[in-house]
N, CA, C and O atoms as a GROMACS GRO file, in nm:
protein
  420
    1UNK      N    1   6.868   0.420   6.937
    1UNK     CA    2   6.739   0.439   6.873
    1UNK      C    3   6.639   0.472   6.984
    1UNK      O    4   6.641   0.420   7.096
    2UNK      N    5   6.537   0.580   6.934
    2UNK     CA    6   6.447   0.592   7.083
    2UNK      C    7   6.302   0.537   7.052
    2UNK      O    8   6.249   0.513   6.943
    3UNK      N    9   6.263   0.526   7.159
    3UNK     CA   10   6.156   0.406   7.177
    3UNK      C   11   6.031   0.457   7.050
    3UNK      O   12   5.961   0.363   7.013
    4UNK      N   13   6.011   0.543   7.009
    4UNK     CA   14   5.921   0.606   6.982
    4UNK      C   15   5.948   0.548   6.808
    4UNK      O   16   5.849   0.545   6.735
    5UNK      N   17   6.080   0.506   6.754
    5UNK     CA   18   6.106   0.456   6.678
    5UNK      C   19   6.084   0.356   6.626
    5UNK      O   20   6.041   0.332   6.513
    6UNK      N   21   6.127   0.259   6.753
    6UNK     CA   22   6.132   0.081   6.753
    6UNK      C   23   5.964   0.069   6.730
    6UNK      O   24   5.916   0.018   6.629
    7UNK      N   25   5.891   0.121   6.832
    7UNK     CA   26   5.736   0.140   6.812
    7UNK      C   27   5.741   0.158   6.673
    7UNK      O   28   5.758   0.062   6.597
    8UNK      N   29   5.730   0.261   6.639
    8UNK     CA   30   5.694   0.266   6.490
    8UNK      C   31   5.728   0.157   6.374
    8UNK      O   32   5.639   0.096   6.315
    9UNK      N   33   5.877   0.138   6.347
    9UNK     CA   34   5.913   0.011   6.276
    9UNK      C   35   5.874  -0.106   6.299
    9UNK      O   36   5.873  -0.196   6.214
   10UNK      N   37   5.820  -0.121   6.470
   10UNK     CA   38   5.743  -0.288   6.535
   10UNK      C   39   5.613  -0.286   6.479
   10UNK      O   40   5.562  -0.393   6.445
   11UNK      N   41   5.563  -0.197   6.469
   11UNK     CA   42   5.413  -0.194   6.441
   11UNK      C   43   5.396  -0.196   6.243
   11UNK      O   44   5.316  -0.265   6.179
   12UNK      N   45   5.504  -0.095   6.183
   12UNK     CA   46   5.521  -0.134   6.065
   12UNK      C   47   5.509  -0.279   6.004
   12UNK      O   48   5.425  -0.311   5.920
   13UNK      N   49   5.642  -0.395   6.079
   13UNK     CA   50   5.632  -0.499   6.047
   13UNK      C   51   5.542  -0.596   6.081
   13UNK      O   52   5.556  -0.710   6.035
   14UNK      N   53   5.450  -0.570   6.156
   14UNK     CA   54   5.365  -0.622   6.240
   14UNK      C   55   5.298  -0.623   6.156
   14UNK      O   56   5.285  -0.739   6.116
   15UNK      N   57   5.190  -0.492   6.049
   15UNK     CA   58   5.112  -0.434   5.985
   15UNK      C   59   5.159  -0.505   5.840
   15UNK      O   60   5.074  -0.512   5.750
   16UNK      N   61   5.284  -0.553   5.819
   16UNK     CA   62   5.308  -0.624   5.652
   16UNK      C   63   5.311  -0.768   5.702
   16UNK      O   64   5.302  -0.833   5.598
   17UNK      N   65   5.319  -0.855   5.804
   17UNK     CA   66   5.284  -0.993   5.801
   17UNK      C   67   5.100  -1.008   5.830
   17UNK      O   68   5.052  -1.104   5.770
   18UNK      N   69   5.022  -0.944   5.893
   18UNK     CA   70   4.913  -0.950   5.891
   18UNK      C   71   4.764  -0.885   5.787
   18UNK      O   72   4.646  -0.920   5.781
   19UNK      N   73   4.865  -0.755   5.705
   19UNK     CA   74   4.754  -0.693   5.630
   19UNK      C   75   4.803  -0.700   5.466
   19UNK      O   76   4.738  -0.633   5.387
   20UNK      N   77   4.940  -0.796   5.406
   20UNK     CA   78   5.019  -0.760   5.280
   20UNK      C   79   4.884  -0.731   5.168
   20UNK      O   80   4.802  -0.822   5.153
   21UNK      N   81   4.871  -0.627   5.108
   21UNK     CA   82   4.789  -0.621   5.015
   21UNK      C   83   4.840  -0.676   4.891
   21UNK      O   84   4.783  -0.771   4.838
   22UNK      N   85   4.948  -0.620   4.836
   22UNK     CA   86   5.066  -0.672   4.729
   22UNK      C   87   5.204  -0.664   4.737
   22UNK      O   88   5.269  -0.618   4.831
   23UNK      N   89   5.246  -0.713   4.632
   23UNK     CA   90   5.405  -0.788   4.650
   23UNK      C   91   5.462  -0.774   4.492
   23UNK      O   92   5.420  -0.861   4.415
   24UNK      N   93   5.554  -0.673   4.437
   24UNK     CA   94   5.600  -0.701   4.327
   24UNK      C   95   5.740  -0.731   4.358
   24UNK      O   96   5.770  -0.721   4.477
   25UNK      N   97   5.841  -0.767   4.271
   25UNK     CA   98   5.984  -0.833   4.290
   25UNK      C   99   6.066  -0.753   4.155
   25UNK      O  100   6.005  -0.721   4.052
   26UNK      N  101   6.248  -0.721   4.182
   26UNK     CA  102   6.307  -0.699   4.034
   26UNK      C  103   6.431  -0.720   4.110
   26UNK      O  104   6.441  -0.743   4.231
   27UNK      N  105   6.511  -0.710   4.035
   27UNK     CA  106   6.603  -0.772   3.998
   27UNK      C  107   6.694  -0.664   3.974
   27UNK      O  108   6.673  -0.630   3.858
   28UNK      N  109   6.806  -0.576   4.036
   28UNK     CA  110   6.850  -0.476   4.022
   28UNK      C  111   7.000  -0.548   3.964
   28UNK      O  112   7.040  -0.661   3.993
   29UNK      N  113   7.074  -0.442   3.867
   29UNK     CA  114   7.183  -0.460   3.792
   29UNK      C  115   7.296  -0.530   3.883
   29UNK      O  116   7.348  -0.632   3.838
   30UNK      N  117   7.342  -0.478   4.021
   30UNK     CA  118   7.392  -0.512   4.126
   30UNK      C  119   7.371  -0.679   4.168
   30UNK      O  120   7.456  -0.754   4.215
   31UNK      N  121   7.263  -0.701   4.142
   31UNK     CA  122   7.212  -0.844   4.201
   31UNK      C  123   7.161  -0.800   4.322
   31UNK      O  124   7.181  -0.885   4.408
   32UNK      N  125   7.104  -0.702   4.365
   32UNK     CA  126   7.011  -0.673   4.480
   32UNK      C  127   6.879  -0.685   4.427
   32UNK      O  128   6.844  -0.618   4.329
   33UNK      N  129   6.782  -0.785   4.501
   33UNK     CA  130   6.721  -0.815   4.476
   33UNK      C  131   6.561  -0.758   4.521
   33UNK      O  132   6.484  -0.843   4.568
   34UNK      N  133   6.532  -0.672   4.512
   34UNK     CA  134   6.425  -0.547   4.546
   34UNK      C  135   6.269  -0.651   4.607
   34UNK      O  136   6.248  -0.734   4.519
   35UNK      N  137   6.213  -0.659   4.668
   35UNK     CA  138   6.070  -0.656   4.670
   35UNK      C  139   5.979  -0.573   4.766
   35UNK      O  140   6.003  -0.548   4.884
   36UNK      N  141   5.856  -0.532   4.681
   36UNK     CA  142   5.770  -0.426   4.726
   36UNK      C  143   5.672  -0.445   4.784
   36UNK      O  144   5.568  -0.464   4.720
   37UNK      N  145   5.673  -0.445   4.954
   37UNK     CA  146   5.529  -0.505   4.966
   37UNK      C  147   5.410  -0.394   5.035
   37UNK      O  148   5.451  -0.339   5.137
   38UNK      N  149   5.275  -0.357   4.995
   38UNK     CA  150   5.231  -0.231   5.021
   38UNK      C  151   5.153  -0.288   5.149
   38UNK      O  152   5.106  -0.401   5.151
   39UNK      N  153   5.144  -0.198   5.255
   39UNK     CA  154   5.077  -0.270   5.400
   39UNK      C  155   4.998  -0.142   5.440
   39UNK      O  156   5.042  -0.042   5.498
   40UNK      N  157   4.910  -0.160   5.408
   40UNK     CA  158   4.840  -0.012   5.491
   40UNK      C  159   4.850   0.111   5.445
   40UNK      O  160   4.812   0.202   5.518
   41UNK      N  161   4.893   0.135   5.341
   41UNK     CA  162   4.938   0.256   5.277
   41UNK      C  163   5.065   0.238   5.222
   41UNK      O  164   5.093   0.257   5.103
   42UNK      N  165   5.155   0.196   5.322
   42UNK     CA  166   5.311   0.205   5.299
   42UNK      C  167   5.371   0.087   5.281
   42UNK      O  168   5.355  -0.035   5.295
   43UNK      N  169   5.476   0.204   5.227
   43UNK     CA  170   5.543   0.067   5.124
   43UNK      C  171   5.674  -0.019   5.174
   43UNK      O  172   5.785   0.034   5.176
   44UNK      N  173   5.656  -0.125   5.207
   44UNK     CA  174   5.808  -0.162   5.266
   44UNK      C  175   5.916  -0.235   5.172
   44UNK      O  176   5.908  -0.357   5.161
   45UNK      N  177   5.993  -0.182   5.120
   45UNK     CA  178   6.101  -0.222   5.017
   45UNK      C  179   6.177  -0.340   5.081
   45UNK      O  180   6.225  -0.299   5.187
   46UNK      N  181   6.210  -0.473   5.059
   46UNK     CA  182   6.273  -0.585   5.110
   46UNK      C  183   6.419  -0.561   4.990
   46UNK      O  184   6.418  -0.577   4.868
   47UNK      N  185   6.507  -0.529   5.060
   47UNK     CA  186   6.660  -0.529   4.946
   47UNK      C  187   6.730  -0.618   5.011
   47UNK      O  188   6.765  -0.603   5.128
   48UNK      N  189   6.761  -0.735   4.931
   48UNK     CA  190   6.812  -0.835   4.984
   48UNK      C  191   6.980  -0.884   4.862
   48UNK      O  192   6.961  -0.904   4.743
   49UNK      N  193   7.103  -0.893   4.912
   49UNK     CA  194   7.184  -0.894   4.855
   49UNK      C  195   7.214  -1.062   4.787
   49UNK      O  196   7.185  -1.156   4.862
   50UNK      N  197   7.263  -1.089   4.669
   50UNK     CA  198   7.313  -1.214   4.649
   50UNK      C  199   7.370  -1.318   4.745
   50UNK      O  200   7.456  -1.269   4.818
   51UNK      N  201   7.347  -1.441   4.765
   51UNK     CA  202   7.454  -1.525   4.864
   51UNK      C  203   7.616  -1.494   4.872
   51UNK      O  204   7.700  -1.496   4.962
   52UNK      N  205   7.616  -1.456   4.685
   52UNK     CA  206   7.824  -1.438   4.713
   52UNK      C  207   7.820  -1.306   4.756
   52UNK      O  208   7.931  -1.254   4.758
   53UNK      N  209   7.758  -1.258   4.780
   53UNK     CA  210   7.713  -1.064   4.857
   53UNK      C  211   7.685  -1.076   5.006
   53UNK      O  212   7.680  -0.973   5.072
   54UNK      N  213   7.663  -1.222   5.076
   54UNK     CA  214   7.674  -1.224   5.209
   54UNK      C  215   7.508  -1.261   5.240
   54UNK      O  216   7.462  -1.326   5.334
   55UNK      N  217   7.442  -1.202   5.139
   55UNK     CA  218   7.327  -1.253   5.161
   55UNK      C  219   7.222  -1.157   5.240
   55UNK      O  220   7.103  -1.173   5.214
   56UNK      N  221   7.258  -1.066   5.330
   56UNK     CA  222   7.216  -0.942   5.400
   56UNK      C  223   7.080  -0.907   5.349
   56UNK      O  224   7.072  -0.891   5.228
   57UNK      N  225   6.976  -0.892   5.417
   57UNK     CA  226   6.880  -0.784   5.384
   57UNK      C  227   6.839  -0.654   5.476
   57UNK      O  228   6.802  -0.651   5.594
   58UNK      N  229   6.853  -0.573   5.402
   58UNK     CA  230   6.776  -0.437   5.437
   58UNK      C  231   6.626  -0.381   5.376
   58UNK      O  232   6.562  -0.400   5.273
   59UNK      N  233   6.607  -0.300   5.499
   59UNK     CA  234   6.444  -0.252   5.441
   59UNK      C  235   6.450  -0.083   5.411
   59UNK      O  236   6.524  -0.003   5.467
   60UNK      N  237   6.376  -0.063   5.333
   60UNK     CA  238   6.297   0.069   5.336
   60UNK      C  239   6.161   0.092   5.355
   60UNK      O  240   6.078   0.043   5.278
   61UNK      N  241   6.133   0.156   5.441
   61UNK     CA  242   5.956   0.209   5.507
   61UNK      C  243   5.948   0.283   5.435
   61UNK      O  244   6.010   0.387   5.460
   62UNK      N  245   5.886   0.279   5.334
   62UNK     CA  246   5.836   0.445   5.239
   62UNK      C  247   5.673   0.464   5.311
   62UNK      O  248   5.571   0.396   5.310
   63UNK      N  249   5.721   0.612   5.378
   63UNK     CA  250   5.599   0.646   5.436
   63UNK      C  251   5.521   0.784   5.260
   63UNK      O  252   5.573   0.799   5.150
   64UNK      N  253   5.422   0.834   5.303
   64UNK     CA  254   5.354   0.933   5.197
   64UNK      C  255   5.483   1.030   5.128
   64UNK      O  256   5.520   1.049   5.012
   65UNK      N  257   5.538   1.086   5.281
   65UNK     CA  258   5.649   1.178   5.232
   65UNK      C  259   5.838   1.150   5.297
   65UNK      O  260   5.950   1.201   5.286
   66UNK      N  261   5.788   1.069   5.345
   66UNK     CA  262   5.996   1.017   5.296
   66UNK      C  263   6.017   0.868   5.360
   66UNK      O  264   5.934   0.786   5.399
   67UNK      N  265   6.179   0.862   5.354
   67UNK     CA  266   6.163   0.719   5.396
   67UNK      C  267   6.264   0.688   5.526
   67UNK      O  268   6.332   0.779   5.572
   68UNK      N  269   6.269   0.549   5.583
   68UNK     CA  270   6.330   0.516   5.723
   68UNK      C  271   6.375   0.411   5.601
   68UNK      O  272   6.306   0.352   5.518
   69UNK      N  273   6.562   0.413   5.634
   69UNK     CA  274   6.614   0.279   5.589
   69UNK      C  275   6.661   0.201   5.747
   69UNK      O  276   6.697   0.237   5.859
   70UNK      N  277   6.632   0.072   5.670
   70UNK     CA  278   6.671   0.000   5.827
   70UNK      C  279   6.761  -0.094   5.808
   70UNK      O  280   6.730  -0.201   5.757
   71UNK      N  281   6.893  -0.065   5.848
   71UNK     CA  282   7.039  -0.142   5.823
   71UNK      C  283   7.100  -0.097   5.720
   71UNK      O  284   7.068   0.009   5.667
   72UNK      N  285   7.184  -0.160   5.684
   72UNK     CA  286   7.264  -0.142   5.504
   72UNK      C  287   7.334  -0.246   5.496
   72UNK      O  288   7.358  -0.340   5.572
   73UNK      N  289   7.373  -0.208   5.364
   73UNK     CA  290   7.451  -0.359   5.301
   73UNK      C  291   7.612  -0.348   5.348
   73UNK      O  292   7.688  -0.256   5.378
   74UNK      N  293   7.622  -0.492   5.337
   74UNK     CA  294   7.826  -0.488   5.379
   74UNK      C  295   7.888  -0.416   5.241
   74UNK      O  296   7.933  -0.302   5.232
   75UNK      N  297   7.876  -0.504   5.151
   75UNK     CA  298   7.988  -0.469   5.061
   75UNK      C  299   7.944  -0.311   4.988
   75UNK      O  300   7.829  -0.290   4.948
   76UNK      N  301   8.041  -0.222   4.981
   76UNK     CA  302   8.060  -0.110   4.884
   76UNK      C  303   7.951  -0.108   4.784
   76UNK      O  304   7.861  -0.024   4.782
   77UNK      N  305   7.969  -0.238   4.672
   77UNK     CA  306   7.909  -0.176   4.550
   77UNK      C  307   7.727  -0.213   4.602
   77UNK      O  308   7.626  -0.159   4.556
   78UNK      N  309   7.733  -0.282   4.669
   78UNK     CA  310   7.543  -0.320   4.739
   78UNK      C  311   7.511  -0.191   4.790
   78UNK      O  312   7.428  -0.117   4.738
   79UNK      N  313   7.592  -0.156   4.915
   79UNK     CA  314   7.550  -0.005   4.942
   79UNK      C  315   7.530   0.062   4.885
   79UNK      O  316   7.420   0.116   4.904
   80UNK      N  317   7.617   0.113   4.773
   80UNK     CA  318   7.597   0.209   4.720
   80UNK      C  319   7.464   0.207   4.588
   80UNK      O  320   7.395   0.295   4.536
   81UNK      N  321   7.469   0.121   4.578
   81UNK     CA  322   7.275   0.063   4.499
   81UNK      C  323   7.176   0.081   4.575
   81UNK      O  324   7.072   0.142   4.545
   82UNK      N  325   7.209   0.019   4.700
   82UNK     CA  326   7.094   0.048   4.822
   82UNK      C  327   7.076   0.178   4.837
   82UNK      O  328   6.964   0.223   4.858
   83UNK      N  329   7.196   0.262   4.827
   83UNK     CA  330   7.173   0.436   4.840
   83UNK      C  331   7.069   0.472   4.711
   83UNK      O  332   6.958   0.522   4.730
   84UNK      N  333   7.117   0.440   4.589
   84UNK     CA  334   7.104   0.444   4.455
   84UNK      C  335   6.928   0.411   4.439
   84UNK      O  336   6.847   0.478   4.375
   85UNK      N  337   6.912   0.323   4.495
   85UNK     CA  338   6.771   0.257   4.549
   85UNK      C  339   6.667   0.375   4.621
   85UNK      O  340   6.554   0.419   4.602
   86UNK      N  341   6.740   0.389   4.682
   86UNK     CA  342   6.632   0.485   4.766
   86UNK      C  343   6.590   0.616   4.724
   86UNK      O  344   6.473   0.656   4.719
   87UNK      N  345   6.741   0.709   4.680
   87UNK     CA  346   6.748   0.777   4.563
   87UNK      C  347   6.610   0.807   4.511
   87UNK      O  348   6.526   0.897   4.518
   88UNK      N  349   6.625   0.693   4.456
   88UNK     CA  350   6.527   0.691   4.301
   88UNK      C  351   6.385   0.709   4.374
   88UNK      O  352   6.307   0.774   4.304
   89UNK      N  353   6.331   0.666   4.504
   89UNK     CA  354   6.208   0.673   4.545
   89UNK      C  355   6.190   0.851   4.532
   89UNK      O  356   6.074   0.891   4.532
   90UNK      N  357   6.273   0.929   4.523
   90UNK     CA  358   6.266   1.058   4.550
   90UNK      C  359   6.186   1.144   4.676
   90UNK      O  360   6.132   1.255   4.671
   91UNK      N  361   6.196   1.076   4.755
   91UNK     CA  362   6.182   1.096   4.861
   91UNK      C  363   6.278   1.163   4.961
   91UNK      O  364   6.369   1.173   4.878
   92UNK      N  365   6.336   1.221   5.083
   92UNK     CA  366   6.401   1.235   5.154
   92UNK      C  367   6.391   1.096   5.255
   92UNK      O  368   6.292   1.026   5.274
   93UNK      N  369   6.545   1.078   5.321
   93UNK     CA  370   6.557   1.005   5.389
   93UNK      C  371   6.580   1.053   5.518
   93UNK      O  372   6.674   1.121   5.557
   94UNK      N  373   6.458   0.999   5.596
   94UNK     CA  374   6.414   1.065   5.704
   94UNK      C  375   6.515   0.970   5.834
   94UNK      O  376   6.518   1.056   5.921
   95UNK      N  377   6.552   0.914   5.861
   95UNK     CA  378   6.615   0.825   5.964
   95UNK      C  379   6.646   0.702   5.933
   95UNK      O  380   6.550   0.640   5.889
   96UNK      N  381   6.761   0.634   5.939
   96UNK     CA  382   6.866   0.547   5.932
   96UNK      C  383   6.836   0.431   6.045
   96UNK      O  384   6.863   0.468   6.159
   97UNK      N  385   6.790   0.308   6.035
   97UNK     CA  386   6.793   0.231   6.203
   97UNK      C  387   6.857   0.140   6.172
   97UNK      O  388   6.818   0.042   6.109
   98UNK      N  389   7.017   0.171   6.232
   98UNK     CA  390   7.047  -0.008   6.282
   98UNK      C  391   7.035  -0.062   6.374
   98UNK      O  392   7.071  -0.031   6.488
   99UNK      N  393   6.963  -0.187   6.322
   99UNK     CA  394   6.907  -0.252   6.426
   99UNK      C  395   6.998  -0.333   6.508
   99UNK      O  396   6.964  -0.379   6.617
  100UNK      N  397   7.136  -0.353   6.448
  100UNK     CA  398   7.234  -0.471   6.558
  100UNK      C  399   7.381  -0.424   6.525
  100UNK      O  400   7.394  -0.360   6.420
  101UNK      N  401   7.494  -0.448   6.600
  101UNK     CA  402   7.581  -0.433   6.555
  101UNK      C  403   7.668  -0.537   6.492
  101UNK      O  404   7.773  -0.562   6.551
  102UNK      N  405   7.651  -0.581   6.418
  102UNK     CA  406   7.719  -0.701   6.334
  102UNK      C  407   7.801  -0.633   6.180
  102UNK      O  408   7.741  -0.555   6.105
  103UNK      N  409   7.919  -0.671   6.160
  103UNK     CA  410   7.994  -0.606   6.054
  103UNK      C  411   7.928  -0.608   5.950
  103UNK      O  412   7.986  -0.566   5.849
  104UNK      N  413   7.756  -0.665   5.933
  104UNK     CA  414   7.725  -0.642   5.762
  104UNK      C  415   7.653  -0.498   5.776
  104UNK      O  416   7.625  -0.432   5.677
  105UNK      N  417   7.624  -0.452   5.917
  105UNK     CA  418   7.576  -0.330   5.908
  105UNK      C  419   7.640  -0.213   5.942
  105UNK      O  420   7.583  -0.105   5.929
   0.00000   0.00000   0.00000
């Protein structure tokens, strides 16, 4: 990942613990558990998988015009919701960050 990145995503999360304007929550068919929190404009998607799903969360940065996913889910059918997920923002997916190498990502 190049620095110009980590910057951007550090300052993202930085910008949703100090400025959260709102927060909605759902409940996806999968048992991924979606919440939306808007920080400054943008939107950061919290997708967080069931405990018997490992429990994993991933984010999406929805900027004006596309989005940064950051990590993914372990199991098959989570991923492929998490894809399914983003999808639906209709947006393009602008860059992928994993952040660690651990087998849920």
């Amino acid at each position: 990942m190049n620095k110009r990145w980590l910057i951007f995503v550090s300052v993202v999360l930085f910008g949703i613990l100090f400025s959260v304007q709102a927060q909605e929550s759902m409940m996806r068919e999968s048992g991924l558990k979606v919440s939306i929190t808007d920080a400054r404009g943008l939107k950061v998607h919290s997708v967080s998988a069931p405990m018997q799903a490992f429990a994993n969360s991933t984010y999406i940065i929805e900027t004006p015009n596309s989005l940064v996913l950051i990590d993914t889910q372990f199991l098959l059918p989570m991923a492929m919701d998490y894809r399914a997920y983003a999808d639906s923002l209709g947006k393009p997916i602008e860059r992928l960050i994993i952040t660690h190498e651990h087998p849920d990502h």
